[in-house]
C-alpha positions as a Markdown table, in Angstrom:
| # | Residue | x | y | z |
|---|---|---|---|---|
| 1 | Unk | -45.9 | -24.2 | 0.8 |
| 2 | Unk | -47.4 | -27.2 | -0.2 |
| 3 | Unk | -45.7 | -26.8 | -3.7 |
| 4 | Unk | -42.7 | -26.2 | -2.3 |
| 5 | Unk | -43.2 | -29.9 | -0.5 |
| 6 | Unk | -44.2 | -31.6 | -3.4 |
| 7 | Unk | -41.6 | -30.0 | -5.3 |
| 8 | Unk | -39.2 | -31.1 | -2.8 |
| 9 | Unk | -40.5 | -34.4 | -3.1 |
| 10 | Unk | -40.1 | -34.8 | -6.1 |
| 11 | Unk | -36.5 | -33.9 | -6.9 |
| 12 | Unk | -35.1 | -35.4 | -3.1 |
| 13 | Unk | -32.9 | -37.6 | -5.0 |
| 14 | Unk | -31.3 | -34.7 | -6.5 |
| 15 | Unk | -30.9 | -32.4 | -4.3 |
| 16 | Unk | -29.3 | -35.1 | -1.7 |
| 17 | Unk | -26.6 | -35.9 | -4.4 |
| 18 | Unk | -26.2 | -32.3 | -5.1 |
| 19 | Unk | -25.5 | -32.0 | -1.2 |
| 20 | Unk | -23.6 | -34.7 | -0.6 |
| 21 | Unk | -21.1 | -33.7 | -4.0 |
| 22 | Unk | -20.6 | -30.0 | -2.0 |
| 23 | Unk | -19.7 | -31.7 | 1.0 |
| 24 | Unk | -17.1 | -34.1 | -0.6 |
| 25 | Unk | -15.4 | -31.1 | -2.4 |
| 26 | Unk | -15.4 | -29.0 | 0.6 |
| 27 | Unk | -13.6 | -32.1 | 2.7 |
| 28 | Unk | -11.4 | -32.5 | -0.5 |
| 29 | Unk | -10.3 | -29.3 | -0.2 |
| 30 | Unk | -9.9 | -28.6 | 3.9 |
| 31 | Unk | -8.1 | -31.8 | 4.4 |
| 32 | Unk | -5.6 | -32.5 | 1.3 |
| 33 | Unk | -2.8 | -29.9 | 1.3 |
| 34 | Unk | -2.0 | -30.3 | -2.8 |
| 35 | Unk | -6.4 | -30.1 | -3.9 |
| 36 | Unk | -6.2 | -27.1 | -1.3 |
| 37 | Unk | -3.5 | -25.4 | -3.3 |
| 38 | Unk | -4.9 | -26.0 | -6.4 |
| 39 | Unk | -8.4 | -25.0 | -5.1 |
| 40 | Unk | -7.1 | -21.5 | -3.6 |
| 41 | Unk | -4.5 | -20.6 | -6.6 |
| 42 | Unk | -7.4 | -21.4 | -9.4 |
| 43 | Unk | -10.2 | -19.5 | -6.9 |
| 44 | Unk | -7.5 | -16.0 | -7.2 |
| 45 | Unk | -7.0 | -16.4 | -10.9 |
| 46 | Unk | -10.7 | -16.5 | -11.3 |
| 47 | Unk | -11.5 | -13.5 | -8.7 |
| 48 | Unk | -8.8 | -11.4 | -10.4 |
| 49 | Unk | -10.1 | -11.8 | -13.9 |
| 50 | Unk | -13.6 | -11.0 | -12.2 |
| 51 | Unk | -12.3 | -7.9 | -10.3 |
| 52 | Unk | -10.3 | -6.3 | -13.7 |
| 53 | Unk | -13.7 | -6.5 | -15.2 |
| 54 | Unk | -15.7 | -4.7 | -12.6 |
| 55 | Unk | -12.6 | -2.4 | -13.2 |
| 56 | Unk | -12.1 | -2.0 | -16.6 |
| 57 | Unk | -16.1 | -0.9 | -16.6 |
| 58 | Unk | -16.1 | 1.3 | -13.1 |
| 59 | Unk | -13.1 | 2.9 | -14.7 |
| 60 | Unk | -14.7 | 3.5 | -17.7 |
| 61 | Unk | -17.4 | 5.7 | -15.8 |
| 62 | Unk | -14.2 | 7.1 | -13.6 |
| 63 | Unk | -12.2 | 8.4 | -16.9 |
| 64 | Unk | -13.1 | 12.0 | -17.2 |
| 65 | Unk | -12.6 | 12.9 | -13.5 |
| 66 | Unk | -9.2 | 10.5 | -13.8 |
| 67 | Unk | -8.0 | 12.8 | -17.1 |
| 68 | Unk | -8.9 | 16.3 | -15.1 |
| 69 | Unk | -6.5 | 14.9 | -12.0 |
| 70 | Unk | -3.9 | 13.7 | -14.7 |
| 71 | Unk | -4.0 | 17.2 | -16.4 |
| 72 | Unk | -3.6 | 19.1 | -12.9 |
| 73 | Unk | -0.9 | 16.6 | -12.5 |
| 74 | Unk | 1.1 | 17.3 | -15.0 |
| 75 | Unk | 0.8 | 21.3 | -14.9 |
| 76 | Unk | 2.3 | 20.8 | -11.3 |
| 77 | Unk | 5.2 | 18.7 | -12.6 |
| 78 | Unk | 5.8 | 21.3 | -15.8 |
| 79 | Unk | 5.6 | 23.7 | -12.6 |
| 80 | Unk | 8.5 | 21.8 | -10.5 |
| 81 | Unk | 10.3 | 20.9 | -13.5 |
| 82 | Unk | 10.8 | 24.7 | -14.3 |
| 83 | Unk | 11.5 | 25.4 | -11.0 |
| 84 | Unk | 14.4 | 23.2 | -11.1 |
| 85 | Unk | 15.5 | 24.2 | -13.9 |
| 86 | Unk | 15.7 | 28.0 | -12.5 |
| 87 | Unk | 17.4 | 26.6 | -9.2 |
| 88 | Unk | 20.1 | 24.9 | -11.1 |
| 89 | Unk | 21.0 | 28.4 | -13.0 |
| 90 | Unk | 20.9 | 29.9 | -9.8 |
| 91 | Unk | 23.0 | 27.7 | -7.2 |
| 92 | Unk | 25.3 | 25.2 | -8.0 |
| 93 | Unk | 24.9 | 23.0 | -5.5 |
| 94 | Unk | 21.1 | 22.1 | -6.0 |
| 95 | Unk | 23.2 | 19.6 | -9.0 |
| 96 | Unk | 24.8 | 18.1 | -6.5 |
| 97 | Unk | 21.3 | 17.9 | -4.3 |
| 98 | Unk | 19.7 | 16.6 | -7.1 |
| 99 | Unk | 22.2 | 14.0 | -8.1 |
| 100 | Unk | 22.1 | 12.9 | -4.5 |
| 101 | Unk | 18.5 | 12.1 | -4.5 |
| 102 | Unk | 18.9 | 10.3 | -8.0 |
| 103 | Unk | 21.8 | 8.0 | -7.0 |
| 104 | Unk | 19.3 | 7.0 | -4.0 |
| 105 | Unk | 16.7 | 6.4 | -6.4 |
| 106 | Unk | 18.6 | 4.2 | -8.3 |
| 107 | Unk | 18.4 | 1.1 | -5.7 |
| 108 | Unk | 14.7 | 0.9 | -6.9 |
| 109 | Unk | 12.7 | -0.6 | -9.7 |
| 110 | Unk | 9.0 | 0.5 | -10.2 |
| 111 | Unk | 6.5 | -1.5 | -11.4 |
| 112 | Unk | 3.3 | 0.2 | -12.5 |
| 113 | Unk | 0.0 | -1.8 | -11.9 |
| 114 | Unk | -4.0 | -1.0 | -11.5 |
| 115 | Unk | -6.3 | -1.4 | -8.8 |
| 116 | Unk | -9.4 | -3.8 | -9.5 |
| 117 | Unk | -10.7 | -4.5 | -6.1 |
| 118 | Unk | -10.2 | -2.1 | -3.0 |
| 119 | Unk | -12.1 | -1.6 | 0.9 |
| 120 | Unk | -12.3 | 1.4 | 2.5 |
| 121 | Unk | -14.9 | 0.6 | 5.7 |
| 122 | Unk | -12.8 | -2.9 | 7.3 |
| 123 | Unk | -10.8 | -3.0 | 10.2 |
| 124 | Unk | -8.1 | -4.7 | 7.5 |
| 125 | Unk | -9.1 | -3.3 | 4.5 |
| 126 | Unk | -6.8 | -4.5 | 1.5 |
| 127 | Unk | -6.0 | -4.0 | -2.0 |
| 128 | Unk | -5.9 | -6.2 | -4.9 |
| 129 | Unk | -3.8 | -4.8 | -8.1 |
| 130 | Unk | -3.3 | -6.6 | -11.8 |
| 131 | Unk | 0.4 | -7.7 | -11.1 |
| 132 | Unk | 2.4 | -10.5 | -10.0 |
| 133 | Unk | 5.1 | -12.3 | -9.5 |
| 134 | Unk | 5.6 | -12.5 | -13.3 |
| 135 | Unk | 6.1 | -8.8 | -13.5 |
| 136 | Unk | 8.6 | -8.5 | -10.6 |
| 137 | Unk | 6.3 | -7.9 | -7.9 |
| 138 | Unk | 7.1 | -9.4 | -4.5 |
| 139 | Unk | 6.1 | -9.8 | -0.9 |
| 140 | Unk | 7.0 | -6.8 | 1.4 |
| 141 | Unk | 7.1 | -4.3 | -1.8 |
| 142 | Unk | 6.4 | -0.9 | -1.2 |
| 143 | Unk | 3.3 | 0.4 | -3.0 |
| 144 | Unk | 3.1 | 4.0 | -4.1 |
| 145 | Unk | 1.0 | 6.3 | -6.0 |
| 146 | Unk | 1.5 | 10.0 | -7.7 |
| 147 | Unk | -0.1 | 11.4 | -4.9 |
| 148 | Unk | 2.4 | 9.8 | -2.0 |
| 149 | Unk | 2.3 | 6.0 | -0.1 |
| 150 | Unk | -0.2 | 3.7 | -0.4 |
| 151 | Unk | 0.8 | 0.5 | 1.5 |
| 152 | Unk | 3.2 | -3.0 | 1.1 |
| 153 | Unk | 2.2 | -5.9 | -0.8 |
| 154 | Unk | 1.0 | -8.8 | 1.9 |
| 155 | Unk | 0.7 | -11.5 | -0.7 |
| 156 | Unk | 1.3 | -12.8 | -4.3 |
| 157 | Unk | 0.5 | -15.2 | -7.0 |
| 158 | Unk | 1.5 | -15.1 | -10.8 |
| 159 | Unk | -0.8 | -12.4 | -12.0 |
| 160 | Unk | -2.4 | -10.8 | -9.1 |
| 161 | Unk | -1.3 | -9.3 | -5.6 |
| 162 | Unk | -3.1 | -8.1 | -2.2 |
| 163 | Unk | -2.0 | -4.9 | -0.6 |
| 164 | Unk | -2.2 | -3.7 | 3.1 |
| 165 | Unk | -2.8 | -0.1 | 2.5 |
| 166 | Unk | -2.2 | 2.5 | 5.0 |
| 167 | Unk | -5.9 | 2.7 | 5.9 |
| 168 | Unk | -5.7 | -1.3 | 7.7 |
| 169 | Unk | -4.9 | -1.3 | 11.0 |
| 170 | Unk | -2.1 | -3.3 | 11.4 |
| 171 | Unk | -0.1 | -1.2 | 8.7 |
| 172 | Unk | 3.0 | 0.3 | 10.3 |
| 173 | Unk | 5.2 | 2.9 | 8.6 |
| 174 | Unk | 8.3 | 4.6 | 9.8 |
| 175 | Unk | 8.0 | 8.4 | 9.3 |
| 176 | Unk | 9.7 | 11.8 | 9.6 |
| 177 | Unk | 8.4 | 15.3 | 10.0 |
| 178 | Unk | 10.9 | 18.2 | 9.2 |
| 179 | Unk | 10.4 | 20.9 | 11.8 |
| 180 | Unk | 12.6 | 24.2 | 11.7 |
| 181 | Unk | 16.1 | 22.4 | 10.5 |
| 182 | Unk | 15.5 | 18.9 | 12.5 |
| 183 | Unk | 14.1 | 16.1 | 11.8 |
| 184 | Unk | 11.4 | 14.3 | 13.8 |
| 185 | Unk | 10.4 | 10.2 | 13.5 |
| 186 | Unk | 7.5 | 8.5 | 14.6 |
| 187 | Unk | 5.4 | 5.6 | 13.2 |
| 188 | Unk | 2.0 | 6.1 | 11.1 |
| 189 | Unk | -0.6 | 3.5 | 12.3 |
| 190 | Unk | -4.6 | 3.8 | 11.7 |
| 191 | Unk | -6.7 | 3.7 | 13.7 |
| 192 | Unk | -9.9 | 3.1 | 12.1 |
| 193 | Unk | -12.6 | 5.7 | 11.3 |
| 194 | Unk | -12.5 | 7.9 | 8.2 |
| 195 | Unk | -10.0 | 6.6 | 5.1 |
| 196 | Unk | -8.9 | 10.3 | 4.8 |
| 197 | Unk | -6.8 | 10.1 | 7.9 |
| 198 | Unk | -4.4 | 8.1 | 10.5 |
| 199 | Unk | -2.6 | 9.1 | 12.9 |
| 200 | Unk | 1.7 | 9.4 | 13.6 |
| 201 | Unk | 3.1 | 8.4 | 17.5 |
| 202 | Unk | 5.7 | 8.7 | 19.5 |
| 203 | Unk | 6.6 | 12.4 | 18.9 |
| 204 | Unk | 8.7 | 13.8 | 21.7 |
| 205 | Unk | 7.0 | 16.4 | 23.5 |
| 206 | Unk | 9.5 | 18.7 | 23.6 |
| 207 | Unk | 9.4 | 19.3 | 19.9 |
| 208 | Unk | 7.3 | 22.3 | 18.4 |
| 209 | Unk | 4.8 | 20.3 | 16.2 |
| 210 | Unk | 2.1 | 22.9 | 14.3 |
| 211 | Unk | -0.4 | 21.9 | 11.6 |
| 212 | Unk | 0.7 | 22.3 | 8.0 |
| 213 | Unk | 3.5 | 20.1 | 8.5 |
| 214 | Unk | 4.3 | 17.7 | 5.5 |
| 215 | Unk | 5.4 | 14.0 | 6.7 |
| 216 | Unk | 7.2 | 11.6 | 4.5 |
| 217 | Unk | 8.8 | 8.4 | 4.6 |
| 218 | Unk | 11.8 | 8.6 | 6.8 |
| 219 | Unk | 13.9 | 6.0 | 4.5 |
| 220 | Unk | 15.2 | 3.7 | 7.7 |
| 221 | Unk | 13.3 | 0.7 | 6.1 |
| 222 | Unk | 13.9 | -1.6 | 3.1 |
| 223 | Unk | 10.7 | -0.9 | 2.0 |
| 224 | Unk | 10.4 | 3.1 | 1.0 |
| 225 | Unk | 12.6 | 5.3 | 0.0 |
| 226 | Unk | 13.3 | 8.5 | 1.8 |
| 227 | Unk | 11.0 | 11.7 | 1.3 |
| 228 | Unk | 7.8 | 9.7 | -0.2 |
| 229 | Unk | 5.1 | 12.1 | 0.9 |
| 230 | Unk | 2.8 | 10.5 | 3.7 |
| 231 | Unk | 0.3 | 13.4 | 4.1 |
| 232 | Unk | 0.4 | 16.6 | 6.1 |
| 233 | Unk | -0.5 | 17.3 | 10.0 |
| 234 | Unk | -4.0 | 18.9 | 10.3 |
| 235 | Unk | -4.3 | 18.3 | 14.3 |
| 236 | Unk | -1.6 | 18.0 | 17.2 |
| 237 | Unk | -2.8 | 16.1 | 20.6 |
| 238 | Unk | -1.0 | 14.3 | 23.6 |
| 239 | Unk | -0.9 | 10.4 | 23.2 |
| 240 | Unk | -2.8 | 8.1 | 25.8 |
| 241 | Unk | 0.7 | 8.0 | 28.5 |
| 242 | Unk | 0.9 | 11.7 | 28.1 |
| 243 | Unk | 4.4 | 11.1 | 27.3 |
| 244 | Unk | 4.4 | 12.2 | 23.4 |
| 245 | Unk | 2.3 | 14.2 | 20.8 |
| 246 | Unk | 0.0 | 12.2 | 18.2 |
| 247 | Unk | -0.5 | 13.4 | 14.8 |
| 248 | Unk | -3.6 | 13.4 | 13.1 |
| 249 | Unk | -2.2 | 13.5 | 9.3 |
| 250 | Unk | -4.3 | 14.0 | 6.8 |
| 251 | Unk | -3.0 | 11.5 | 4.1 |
| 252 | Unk | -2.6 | 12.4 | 0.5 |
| 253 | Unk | -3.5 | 9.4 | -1.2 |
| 254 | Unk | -7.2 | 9.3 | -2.0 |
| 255 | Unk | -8.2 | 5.4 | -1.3 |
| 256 | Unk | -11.9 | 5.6 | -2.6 |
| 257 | Unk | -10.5 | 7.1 | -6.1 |
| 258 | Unk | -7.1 | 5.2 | -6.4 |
| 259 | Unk | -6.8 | 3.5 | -9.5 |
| 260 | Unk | -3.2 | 3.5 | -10.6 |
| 261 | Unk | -0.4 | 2.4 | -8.5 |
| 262 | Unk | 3.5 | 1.2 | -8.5 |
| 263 | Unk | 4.9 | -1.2 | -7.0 |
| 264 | Unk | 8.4 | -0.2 | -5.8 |
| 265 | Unk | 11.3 | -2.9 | -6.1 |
| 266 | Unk | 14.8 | -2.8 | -4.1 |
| 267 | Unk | 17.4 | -4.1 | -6.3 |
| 268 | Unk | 19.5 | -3.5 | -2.9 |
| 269 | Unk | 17.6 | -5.3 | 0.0 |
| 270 | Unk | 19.3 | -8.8 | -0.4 |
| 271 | Unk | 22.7 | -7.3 | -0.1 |
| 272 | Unk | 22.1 | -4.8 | 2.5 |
| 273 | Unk | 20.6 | -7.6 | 4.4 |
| 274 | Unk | 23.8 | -9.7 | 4.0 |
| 275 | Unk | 25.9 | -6.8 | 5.1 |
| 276 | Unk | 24.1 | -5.9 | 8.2 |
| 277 | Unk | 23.9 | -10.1 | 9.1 |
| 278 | Unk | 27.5 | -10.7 | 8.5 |
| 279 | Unk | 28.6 | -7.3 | 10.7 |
| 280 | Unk | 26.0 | -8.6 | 13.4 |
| 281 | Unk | 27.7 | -12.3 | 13.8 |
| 282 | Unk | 30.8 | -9.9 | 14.2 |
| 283 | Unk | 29.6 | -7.9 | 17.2 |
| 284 | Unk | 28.2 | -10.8 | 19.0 |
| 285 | Unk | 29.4 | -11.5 | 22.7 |
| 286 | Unk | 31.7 | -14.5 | 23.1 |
């Protein structure tokens, strides 16, 4: 202690102007809007160079059981592609099907992009992948993964985004569930606990819901597509009114071994926005 004192002591004059130099930078920063732009751009340039590093090595470590998942990826796609292939001989009309689908698919761009920092035990855990605005990426983008959704890009800057996966409590996606020949919509929301699961509302009660059940994307947003898979119902109970059924769904996207993602585009969002404003100045009451 008394080292520590003399020590202190010693190098006072130092240590105040130290001190006083934090305090002036942190005033710079919290009360001039331009040094506070400059500060917060320059501090996520430098975290996402830090954060592809830790990633570049933890995937490193993570390649061997990353290749088996690829492999057992591909032999399911070989698998479909077959399939198709077998359909088409068979029935005409799955062309038609088919073509369908790909003219839908066509509003959207995908951007691939890898995951260097990630949460899994927040309230508002988020996702930080190595694209930007440079490549195309933009606020309220879809993000998606082999295995089904993972969440919507919350925020930008040239090189780097942030992602609100489905595992953050304030994430909101509209969903369907195909039971028997209808179709059933409700909205996926977490609800903290396990990453493994959340949980889809306002099911109407007098629907037959039974676990096994796959739920996708329901396609009534800009943001996803139709028939992106969501994750499959593993338990079926009443909501907190009593007036609906909530799901638990198990969700297909591992979080705590996602690595690569896309980042899905819509070349078609601006004009269908436009469309729907201009036909809603139309309708309005005089």
């Amino acid at each position: 202690m008394r080292y520590l004192i003399e020590l202190y002591f010693k190098y006072r004059c130092w240590l105040i102007f130290v001190v006083l130099e934090i305090v002036s930078l942190i005033t710079l920063v919290k009360f001039n809007r331009y040094q506070g732009s400059v500060y917060f751009t320059t501090a996520n340039t430098v975290a996402g160079a830090w954060y592809s590093l830790t990633s570049g090595v933890s995937s490193f470590f993570d390649m061997q059981a990353e290749n088996e998942r690829l492999e057992h990826e591909n032999e399911m796609l070989r698998k479909r592609l077959n399939d198709l292939r077998s359909g088409m001989k068979e029935e005409d009309n799955t062309i038609d099907i088919l073509t369908e689908k790909n003219r839908n698919l066509r509003s959207y761009n995908f951007i691939s992009a890898h995951v260097i920092n990630s949460t899994l035990n927040r309230s508002n855990n988020l996702i930080t992948i190595d694209r930007g605005e440079i490549d195309g990426v933009r606020e309220s983008a879809g993000v998606v993964c082999s295995s089904g959704v993972v969440g919507v890009v919350y925020k930008t800057s040239l090189n780097y985004a942030v992602v609100v996966p489905l595992i953050n409590e304030k994430s909101i996606v509209s969903c369907k569930v195909d039971i028997d020949s209808a179709r059933v919509f409700g909205t996926l929301q977490w609800q903290l606990g396990s990453p493994q699961f959340s949980y889809l509302n306002d099911i109407p009660r007098h629907e037959v819901v039974k676990e096994g059940l796959e739920v996708e994307t329901n396609g009534f947003s800009d943001i996803f597509p139709a028939n992106i898979p969501v994750g499959t119902v593993t338990k079926v109970d009443d909501s907190s009114d009593g007036l609906s059924y909530s799901l638990t769904v198990k969700l297909h996207t591992d979080f705590a071994r996602l690595r690569n993602v896309s980042v899905i585009s819509g070349y078609t969002r601006f004009e269908r926005k436009f469309l729907e404003k201009r036909v809603g100045s139309l309708l309005k009451d005089k």
